[in-house]
C-alpha positions in Angstrom: 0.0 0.0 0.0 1.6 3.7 -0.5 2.9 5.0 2.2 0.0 7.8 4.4 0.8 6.2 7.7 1.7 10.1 8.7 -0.7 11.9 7.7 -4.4 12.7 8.5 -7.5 12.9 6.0 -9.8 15.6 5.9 -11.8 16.8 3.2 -12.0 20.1 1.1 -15.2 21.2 -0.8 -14.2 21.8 -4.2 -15.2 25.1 -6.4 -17.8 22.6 -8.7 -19.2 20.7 -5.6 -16.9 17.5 -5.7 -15.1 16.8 -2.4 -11.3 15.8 -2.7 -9.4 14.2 0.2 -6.0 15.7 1.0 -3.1 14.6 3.6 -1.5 16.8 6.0 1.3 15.8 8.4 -0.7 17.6 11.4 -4.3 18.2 12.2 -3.8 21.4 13.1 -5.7 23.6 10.7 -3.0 25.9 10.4 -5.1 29.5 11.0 -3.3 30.6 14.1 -0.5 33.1 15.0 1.4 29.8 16.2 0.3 27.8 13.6 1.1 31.0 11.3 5.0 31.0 12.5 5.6 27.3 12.3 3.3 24.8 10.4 4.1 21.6 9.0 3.9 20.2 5.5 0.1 19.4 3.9 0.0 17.5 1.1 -3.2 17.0 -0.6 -4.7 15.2 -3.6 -7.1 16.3 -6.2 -8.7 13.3 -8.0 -9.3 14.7 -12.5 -12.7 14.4 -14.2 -13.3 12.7 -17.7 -13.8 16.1 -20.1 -13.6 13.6 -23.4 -12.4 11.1 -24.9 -8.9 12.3 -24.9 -8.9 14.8 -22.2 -9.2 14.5 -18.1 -9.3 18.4 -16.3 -10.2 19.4 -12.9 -12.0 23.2 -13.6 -11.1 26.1 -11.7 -11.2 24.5 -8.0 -10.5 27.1 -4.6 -8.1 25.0 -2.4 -6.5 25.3 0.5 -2.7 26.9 0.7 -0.3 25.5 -1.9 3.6 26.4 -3.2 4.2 22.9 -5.4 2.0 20.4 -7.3 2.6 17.9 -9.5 -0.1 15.3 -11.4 0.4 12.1 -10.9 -0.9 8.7 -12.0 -1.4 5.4 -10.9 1.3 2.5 -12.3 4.8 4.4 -12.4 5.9 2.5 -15.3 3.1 3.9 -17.2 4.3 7.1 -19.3 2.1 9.7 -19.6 1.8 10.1 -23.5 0.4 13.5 -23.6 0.5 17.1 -22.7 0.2 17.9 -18.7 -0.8 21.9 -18.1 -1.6 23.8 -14.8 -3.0 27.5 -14.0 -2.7 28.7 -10.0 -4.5 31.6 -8.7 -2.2 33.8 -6.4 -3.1 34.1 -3.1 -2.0 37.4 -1.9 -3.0 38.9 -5.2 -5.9 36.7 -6.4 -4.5 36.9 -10.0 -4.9 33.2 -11.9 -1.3 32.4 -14.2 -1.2 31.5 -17.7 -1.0 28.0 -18.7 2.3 26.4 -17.8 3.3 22.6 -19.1 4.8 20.2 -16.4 7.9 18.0 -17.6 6.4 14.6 -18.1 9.6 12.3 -18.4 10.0 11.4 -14.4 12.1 8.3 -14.0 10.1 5.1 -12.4 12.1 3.2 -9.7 15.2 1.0 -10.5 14.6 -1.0 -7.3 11.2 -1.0 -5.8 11.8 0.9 -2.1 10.0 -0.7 1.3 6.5 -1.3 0.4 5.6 1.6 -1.3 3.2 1.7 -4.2 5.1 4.1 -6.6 3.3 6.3 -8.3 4.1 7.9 -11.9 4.2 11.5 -12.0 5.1 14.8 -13.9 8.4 16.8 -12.4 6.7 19.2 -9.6 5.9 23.0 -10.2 7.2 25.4 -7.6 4.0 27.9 -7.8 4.5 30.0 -4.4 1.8 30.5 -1.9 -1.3 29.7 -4.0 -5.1 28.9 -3.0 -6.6 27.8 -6.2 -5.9 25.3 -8.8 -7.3 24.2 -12.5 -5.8 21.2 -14.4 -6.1 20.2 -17.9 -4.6 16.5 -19.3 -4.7 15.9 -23.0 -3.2 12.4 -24.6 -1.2 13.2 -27.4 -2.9 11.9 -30.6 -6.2 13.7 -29.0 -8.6 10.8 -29.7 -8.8 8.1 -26.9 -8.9 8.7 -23.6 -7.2 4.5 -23.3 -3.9 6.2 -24.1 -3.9 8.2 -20.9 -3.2 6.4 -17.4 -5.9 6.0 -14.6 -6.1 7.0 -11.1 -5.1 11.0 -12.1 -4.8 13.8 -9.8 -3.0 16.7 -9.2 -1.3 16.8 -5.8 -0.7 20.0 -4.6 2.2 21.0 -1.8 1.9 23.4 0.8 5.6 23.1 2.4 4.7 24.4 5.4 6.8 27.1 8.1 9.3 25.2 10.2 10.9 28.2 12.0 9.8 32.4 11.9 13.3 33.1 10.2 13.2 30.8 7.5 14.1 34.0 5.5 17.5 33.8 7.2 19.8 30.1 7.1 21.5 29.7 10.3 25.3 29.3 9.6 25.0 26.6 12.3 22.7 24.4 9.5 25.4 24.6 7.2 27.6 20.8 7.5 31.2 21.1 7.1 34.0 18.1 7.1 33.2 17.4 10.9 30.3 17.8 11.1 28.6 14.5 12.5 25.6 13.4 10.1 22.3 13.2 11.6 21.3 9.6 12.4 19.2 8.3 10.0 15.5 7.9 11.0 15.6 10.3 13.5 12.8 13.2 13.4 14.5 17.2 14.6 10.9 18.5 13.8 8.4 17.8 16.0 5.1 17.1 13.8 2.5 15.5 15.8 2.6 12.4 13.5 3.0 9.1 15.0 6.5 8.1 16.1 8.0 5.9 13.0 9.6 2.7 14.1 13.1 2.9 14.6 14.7 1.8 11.1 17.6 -1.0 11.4 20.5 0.6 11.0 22.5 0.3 7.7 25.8 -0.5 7.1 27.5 2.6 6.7 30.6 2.2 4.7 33.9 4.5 5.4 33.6 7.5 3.9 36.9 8.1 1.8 38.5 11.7 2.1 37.9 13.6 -0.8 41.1 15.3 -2.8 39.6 18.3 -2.6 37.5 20.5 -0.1 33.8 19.8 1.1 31.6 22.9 -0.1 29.0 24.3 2.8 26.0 22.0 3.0 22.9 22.6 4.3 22.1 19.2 6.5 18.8 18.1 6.3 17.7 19.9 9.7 18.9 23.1 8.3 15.6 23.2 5.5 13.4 21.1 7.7 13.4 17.7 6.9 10.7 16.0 9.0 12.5 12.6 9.7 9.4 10.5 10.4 8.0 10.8 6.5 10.7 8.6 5.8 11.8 6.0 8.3 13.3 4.0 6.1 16.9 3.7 6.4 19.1 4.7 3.2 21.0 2.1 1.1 24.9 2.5 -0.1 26.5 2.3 -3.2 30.1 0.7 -3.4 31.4 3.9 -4.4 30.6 7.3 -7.1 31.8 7.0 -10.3 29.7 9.7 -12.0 27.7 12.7 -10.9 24.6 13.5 -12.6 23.1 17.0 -12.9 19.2 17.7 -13.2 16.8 20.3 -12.6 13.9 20.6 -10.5 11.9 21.7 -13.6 8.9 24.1 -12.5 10.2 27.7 -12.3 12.8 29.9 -11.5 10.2 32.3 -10.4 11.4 31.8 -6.4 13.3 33.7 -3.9 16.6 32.0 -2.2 14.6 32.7 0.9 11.9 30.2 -0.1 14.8 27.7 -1.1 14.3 25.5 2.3 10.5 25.6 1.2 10.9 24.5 -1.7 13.3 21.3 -1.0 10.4 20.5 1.6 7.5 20.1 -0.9 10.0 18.0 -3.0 10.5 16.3 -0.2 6.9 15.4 0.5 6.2 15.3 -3.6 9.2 12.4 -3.7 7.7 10.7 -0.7 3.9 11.3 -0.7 3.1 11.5 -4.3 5.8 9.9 -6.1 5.7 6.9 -3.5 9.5 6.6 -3.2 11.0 6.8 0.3 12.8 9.8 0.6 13.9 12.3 -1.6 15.7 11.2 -5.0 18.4 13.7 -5.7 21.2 13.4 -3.1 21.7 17.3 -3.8 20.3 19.9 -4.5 21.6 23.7 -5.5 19.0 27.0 -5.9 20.5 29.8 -8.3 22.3 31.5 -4.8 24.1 28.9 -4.8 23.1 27.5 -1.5 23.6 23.2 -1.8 21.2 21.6 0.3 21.5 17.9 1.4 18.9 15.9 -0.3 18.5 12.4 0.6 19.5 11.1 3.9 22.6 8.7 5.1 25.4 11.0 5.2 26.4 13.6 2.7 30.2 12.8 1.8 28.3 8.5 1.8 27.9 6.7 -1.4 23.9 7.2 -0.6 21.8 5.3 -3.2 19.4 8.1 -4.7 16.4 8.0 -7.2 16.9 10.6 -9.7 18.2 8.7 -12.9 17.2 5.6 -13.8 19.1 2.8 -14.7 22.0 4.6 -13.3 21.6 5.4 -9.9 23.7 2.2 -8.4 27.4 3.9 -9.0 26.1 7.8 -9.4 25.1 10.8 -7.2 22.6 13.0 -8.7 22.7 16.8 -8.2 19.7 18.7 -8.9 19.5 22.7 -10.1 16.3 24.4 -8.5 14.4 25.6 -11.3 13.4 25.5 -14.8 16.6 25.9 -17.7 14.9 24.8 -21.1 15.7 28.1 -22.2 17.5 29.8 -19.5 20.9 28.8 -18.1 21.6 28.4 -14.9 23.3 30.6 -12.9 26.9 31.3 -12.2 26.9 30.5 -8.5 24.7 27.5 -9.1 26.5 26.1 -11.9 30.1 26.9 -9.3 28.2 25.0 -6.6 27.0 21.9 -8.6 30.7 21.9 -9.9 32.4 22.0 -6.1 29.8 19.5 -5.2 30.8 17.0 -8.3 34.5 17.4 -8.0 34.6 16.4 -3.9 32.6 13.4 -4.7 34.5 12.4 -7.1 37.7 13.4 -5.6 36.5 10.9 -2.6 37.1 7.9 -5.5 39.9 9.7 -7.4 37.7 10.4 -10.3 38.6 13.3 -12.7 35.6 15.2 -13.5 36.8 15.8 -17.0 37.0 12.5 -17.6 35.2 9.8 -18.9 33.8 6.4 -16.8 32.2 2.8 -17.9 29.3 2.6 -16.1 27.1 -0.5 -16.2 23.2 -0.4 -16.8 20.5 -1.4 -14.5 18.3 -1.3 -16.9 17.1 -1.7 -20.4 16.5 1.5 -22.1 16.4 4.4 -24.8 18.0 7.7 -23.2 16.9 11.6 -24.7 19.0 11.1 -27.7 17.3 7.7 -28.7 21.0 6.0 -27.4 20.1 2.2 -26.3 21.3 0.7 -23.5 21.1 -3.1 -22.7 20.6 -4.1 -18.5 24.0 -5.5 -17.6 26.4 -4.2 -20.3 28.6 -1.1 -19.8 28.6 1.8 -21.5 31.2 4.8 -21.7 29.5 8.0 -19.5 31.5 11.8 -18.9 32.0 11.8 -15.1 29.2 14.5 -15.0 26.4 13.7 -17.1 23.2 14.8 -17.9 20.3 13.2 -16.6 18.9 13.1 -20.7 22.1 11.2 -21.2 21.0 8.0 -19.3 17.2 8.3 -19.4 14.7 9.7 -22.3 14.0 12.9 -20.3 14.3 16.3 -21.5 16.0 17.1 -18.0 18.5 18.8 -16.9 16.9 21.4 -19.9 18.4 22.7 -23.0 20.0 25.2 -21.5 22.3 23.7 -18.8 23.2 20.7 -20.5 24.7 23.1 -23.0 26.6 24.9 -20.0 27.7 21.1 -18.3 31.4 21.4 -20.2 31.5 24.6 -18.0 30.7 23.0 -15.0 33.5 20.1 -15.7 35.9 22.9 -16.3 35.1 25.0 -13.0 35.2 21.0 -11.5 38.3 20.0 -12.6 40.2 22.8 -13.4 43.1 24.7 -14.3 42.0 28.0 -13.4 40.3 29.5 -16.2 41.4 33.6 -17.5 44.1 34.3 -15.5 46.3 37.3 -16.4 48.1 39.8 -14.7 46.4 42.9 -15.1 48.9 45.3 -13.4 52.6 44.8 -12.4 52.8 48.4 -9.9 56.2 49.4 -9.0 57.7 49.5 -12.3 57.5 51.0 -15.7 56.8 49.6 -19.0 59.2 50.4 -21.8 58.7 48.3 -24.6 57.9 45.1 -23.6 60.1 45.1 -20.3 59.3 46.7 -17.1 61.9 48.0 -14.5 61.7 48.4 -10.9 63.8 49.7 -7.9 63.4 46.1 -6.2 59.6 45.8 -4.9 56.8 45.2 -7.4 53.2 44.3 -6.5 51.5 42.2 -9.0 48.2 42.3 -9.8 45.8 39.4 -11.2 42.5 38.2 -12.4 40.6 35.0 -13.1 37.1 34.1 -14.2 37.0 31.1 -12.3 35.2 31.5 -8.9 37.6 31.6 -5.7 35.6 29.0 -3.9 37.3 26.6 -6.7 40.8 28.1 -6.5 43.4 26.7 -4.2 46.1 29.4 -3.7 47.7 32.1 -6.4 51.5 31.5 -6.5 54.0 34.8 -7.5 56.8 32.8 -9.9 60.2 35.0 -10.4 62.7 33.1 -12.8 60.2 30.4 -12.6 60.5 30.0 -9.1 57.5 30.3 -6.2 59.1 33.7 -4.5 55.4 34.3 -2.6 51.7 32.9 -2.4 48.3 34.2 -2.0 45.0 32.8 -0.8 42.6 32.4 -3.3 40.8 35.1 -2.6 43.6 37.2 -3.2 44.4 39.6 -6.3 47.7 41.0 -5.7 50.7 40.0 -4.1 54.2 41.8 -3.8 57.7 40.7 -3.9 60.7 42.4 -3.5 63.2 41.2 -6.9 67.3 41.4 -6.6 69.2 43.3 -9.0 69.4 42.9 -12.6 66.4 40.9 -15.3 63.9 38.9 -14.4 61.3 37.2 -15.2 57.5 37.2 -13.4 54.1 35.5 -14.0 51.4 35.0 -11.9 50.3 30.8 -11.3 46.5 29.7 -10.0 46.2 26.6 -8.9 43.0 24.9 -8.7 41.5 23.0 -5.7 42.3 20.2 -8.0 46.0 20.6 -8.2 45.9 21.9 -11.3 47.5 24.6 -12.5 47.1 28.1 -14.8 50.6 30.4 -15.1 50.2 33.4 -17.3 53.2 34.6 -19.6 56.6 35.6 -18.0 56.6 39.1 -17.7 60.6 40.8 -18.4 61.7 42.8 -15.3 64.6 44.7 -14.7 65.4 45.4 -11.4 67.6 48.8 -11.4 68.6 50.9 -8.7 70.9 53.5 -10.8 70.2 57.2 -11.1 69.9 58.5 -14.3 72.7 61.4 -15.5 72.9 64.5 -16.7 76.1 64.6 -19.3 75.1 67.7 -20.1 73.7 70.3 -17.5 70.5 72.2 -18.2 71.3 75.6 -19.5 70.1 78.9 -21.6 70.9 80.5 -24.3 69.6 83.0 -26.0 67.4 83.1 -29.6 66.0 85.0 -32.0 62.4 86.0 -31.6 60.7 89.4 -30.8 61.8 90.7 -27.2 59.5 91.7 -24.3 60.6 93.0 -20.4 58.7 89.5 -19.2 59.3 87.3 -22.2 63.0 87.1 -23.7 63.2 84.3 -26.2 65.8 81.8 -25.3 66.6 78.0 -25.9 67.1 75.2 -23.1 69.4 72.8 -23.5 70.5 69.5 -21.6 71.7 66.1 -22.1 70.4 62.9 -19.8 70.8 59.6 -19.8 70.2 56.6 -17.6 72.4 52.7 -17.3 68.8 51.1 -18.3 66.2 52.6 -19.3 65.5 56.9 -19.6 61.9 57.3 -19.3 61.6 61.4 -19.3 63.0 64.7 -18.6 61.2 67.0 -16.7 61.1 71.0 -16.7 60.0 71.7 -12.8 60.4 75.6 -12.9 60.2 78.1 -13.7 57.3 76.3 -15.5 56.6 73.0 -16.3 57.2 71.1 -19.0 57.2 66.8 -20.0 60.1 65.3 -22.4 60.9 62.7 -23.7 64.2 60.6 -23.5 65.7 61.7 -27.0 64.4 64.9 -26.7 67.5 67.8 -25.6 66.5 71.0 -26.0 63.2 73.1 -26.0 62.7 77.1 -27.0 61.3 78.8 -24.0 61.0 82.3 -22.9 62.3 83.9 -19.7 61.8 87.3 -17.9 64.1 90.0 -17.9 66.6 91.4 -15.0 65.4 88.3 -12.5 67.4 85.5 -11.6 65.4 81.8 -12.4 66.4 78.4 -11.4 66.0 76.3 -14.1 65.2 73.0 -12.3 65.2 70.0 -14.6 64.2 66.4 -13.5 65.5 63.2 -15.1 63.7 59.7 -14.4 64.6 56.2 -15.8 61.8 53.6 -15.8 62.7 51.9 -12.4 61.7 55.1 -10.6 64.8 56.5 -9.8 65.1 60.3 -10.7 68.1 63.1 -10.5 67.6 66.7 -10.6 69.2 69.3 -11.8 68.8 73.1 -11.3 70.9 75.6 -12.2 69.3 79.4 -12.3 70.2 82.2 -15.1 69.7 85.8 -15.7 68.4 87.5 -18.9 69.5 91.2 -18.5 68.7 94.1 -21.3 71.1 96.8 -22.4 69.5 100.1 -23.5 71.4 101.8 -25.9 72.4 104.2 -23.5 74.8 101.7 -21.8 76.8 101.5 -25.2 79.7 103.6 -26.4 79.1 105.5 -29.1 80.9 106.4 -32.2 79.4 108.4 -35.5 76.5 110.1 -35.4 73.3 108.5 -34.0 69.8 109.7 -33.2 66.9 108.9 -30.6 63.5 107.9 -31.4 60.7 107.5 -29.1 57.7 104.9 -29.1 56.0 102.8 -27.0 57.1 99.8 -29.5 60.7 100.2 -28.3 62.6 98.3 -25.6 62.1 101.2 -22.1 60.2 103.7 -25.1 63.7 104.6 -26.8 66.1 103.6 -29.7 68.9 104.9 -31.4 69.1 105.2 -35.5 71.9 106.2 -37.5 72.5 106.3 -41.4 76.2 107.2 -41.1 78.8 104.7 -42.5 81.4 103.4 -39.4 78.8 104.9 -36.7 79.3 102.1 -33.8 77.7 101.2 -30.8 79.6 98.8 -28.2 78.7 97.0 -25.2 80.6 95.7 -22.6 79.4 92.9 -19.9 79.7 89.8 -18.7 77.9 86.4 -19.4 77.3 83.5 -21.3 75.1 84.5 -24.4 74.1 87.6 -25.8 71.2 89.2 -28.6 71.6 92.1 -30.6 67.8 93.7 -30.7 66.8 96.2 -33.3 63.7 97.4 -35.5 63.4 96.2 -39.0 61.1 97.6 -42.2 61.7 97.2 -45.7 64.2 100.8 -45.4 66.6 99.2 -43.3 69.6 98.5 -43.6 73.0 96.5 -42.8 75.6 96.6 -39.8 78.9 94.8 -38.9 78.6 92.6 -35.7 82.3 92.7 -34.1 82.8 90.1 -30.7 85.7 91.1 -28.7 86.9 92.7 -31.6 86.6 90.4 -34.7 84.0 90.8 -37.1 81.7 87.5 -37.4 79.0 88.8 -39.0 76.9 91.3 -41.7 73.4 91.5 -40.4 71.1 92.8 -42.9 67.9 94.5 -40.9 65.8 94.9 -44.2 62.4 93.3 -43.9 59.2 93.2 -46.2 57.4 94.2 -42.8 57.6 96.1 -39.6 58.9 94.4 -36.5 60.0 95.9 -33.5 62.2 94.5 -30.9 63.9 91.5 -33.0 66.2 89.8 -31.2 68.1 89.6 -34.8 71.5 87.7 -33.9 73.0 86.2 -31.1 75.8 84.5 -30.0 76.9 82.3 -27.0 79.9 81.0 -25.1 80.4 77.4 -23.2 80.8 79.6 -20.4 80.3 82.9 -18.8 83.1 86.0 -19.4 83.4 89.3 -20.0 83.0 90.3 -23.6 82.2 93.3 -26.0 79.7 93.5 -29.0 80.1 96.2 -31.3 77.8 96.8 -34.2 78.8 99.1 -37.3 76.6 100.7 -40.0 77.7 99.2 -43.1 75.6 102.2 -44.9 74.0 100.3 -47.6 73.3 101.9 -50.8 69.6 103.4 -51.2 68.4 102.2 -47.6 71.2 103.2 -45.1 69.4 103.3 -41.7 69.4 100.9 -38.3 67.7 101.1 -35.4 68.8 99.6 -32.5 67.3 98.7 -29.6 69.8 97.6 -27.3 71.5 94.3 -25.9 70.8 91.4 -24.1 73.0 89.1 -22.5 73.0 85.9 -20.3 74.0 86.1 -17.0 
């Protein structure tokens, strides 16, 4: 007989006048503020009318609170050969849903469990709290109602409240490595059912370590597994060979708060409608992430599950919460079903990339129309599909297309590692240099909870390590090249090591071989802007990054570059402040200071006849002009550079330039337009003395005249 020996009947009027019995696991009708904090699981079970030939529905029908149903059908090796579709009405909001289909393809029982009567059934819908139902059956060629199974109803799950912060998972539910595994049969809610009778207990084999880490579980008590719906005690498999990854089907239409919820109306829809004995997936994982503990007998056991048939005898079976036909699963799930199949595994020494033979229990077509013979082996990945041993359309379209990614994350290396930053140095090229200490920086797309430790190589050797969290890590390197790369390795041993990076280590000032200094240009002449030229030479042993002007402005070079025209104000004494810096960091300065000062004409000697002019236009408002032949002016001072500065217009004329008495040059002043204060020639030294510039009117035919306006020289 199937199992109700838990539950009490009662009866619910339905919306058309038919009466429908349903089972609860208290009597307790569930209406008070206690009740209303903590109530235990109802199950209850809606028998279909005959609408046709073809077609069995139960009409719009007011229940009592719901959050899963499934139909279900008497004779579980009986497939339903037809179309299954449900609409729930709301009930905070009243609002009925659209159609949605249940997944038909539920796998019968390898080997029949206790006494139960198993039941066939459709893959459960998660619906949330819901208070009114209407079911619709259809057999696929639409003409005979023979086709479709008897004894159909829709069983709907209300999942109950076990504590008033189910909103919240206690840490404390969570099992880790030592964590002792509840003794099977046991009840940790009370329920006000009758007291099971205490199972036999099984032969527990050893559990084997695993090669890699446990992930957090939450044990059975932690979602509110009530112990006495299934007494029984579990059976063990020898070991686990594969993994195999499902979905719940139903929707992904649920909050990570109603997760504990939700494995509890499995629960009861494995146990009370399906008729198997506990729960058939040994895991299960909602799209937080959160991995629940599924069927009882120890989590890191070989536990014998019912979620894929013909397989379950050397498998585990992990099942995704929610519906991904068309939508994948998400990243933490698909990270925790990977961490889940890679430390069972790693308890045998499997390799979750790999490949296993695996022998049938039964005989069999799977989703792709493969055959499979009871008793012959046949070649499986370590983590399979649940569509690749039975003809179901589970785990979805979706995540079976995203199970390579799962074996990846499961079996590593580390997947996109690269250094994203190497601070402390500078890149030149394709070689970076440091003063000793550089931090590298990293990043990976493979989730930390699957990474091991980072390791920092230099010259191929581990120089530091980082915990798997981590993404940077310094080290300090010695003097001279190097090389640097960044190494993940994966909980499986694994490893991922990005490409040496070049590093020079160089601790080296650059030079200055020549000194920053001025001298002075042509260009037009102003009190606060004398046109002049900087000049320097750096280098550096490794690697010159830049030259830097600090004052008396600013200004950014680069490493070839040696000299840059500037301007600089008259009569005051600047420090020219230059800064050299290689790529390592390491920087010299320089910063000699200079003088530009002007020399009316007043200040020369005069020879020949000369006379003033006034303008604003002229250097102080005042120049001398002279059209005699052998008039001079001379200047006397000491420095480093000097500028002759005049007037020029298309009338003007030549002079003579005489340093410390030699000639070295004609200047010709003639222009096609008027300029005033031209710095017009100039002259400097490798270092300051005294000297004298004297300029003589040449007295050109037809244009004569030149205007000076003074001197300037470099002090």
């Amino acid at each position: 007989m199937r199992r109700r020996a838990w539950v009490s009947l009662g009866a619910v009027i339905l919306g058309g006048g038919g009466v429908a019995t349903y089972a609860a696991a208290s009597p307790s009708s569930g209406h008070g503020p206690e009740a209303r904090a903590k109530r235990p699981v109802r199950v209850y079970d809606l028998a279909l009318e005959n609408a046709g030939s073809d077609k069995r529905r139960l009409p719009r029908t007011e229940t009592k609170q719901f959050s899963l149903l499934g139909v279900s059908w008497q004779d579980a090796d009986r497939q339903l050969d037809g179309t299954v579709q449900v609409r729930t009405r709301d009930a905070g909001t009243g609002e009925w849903t659209g159609w949605r289909d249940l997944e038909t393809g539920v796998d019968p029982l390898e080997v029949p469990e206790a006494d139960s009567e198993e039941r066939g059934a459709t893959e459960p819908l998660w619906t949330g709290p819901s208070d009114g139902v209407e079911v619709q059956v259809v057999h696929a060629d639409g003409t005979t109602a023979a086709g479709l199974p008897k004894g159909l109803q829709v069983n709907l799950v209300d999942p109950g409240v076990v504590t008033t912060a189910e909103t919240k998972l206690d840490p404390a539910a969570f099992v880790t490595a030592e964590t002792p595994t509840p003794t099977p049969g046991t009840s940790t809610e009370p329920t006000g059912s009758p007291a099971p009778a205490t199972p036999t207990a099984p032969a527990t084999p050893t559990a084997p370590p695993s090669s890699v880490p446990q992930p957090p579980v939450v044990a059975r008590a932690g979602w509110g597994a009530d112990e006495a719906m299934s007494p029984e005690a579990p059976e063990y498999n020898p070991d686990v060979k594969a993994v195999f990854v499902h979905h719940s089907a139903g929707t992904n239409d649920y909050s990570c708060a109603e997760s504990p919820a939700l494995v509890r109306g499995i629960y009861a829809y494995h146990v009370q409608t399906n008729g198997w004995k506990d729960l058939g997936y040994n895991f299960l994982v909602d799209k937080c992430g959160t991995v629940f503990e599924g069927r009882k007998g120890g989590i890191d056991q070989p536990v014998l599950g019912a979620h894929t048939y013909g397989w379950n005898r050397e498998s585990a079976g992990i099942a995704v919460l929610g519906d991904h036909t068309s939508t994948g699963a998400s990243q933490a799930a698909l990270t925790s079903v990977a961490r889940v199949a890679a430390w069972k595994l790693g308890q045998y020494g499997a390799d979750p990339a790999g490949t296993v033979q695996l022998t049938a229990g039964a005989t069999q077509d799977n989703y792709f129309g493969t055959s499979y013979t009871a008793g012959t082996a046949y070649e499986f990945d370590r983590v399979s599909a649940h569509r690749d041993g039975f003809n179901s359309e589970c785990p979805g379209n979706s995540l079976y297309a995203q199970l390579p990614s799962i074996r990846t994350l499961a079996a590593g290396p580390v997947q996109g590692l690269k250094v994203t930053s190497l601070d402390g140095t500078g890149l030149s090229g394709t070689t970076y240099y440091t003063k000793g200490k550089v931090t590298a920086r990293w990043s990976a797309t493979t989730p930390t909870s699957l990474i091991k430790e980072f390791r920092v190589l230099v010259d191929g050797k581990t120089a530091a390590t980082a915990a798997p969290t981590a993404t940077s890590q310094s080290v300090t390197l010695a003097a001279g090249a190097h090389t640097v790369a960044v190494r993940a390795v994966h909980q499986s041993g694994r490893s991922a090591t990005t490409a040496a990076l070049k590093v020079v280590t160089d601790t080296t000032a650059p030079t200055f071989s020549t000194a920053p200094k001025l001298s002075l240009r042509t260009g037009t002449v102003n009190t606060t802007a004398v046109p002049v030229t900087l000049a320097w030479k750096s280098a550096d042993d490794a690697a010159l990054r830049r030259t830097q002007l600090l004052s008396p402005t600013t200004a950014t070079f680069g490493p070839t570059t040696t000299s840059s025209q500037r301007t600089a104000k008259s009569g005051t004494a600047s420090t020219w402040s230059m800064r050299a810096s290689d790529w390592a960091g390491n920087t010299r300065t320089s910063s000699p200071s200079f003088t530009p000062v002007i020399l009316q004409e007043s200040k020369a000697t005069k020879s020949g006849s000369w006379s003033t002019r006034s303008s604003g236009e002229y250097l102080g408002g005042k120049s001398y002009s002279s059209a005699s032949k052998g008039a001079s002016l001379s200047w006397t001072f000491t420095g480093r550079s000097a500028s002759w500065v005049v007037s020029r217009a298309s009338g003007s004329g030549q002079a003579y330039v005489y340093v410390d008495g030699k000639k070295t040059a004609t200047v010709d002043l003639k222009s096609s337009t008027t300029a005033y204060r031209q710095a017009i020639w100039t002259k400097s030294w490798s270092s300051s003395a005294k000297h004298t510039v004297k300029i003589v009117v040449v007295g050109t035919s037809g244009r004569p005249t030149i205007t000076t306006d003074g001197l300037v020289h470099l002090k």
